[in-house]
C-alpha positions, 0 to 999 in steps of 0.5 A: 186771026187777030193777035190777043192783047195782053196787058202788061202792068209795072209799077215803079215810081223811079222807073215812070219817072226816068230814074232808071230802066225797066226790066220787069215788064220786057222779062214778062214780055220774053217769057210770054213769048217764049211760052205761048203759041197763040198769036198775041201783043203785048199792051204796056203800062209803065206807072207810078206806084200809086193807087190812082195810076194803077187804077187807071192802068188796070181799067184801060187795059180791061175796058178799053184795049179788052185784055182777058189777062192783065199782069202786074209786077213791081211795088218792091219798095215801101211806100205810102 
């Protein structure tokens, strides 16, 4: 049986630029495996909090690595 690939979505202008470490995306990861039996692998993305890269991120993970689920988190912050 071949793993599903889950796509894991964090947008954060700071954490795709270096600034700091993301947590968001390996808590989502921790969570998933601790909840779910059937075999999976996590497809991150780590992006900027813009609508182009979010764009991208979303159509690459559903259309190129065929992930039936995409979660997203991040954007905790104003922004244009």
């Amino acid at each position: 049986m071949t793993a599903i690939a889950i796509g894991i979505i964090v947008t954060s202008d700071r954490a795709a630029a270096g600034h700091y470490e993301d947590r968001g995306g390996p808590a989502i990861e921790a969570y998933l495996a601790n909840i779910l039996a059937t075999d999976w692998r996590p497809v991150k993305r780590l992006v900027p909090d813009e609508r182009a890269s979010i764009e991208q991120a979303l159509i690459a993970l559903a259309d190129r690595e065929k992930c039936p689920l995409i979660l997203t988190t991040g954007g905790t912050g104003p922004a244009p």
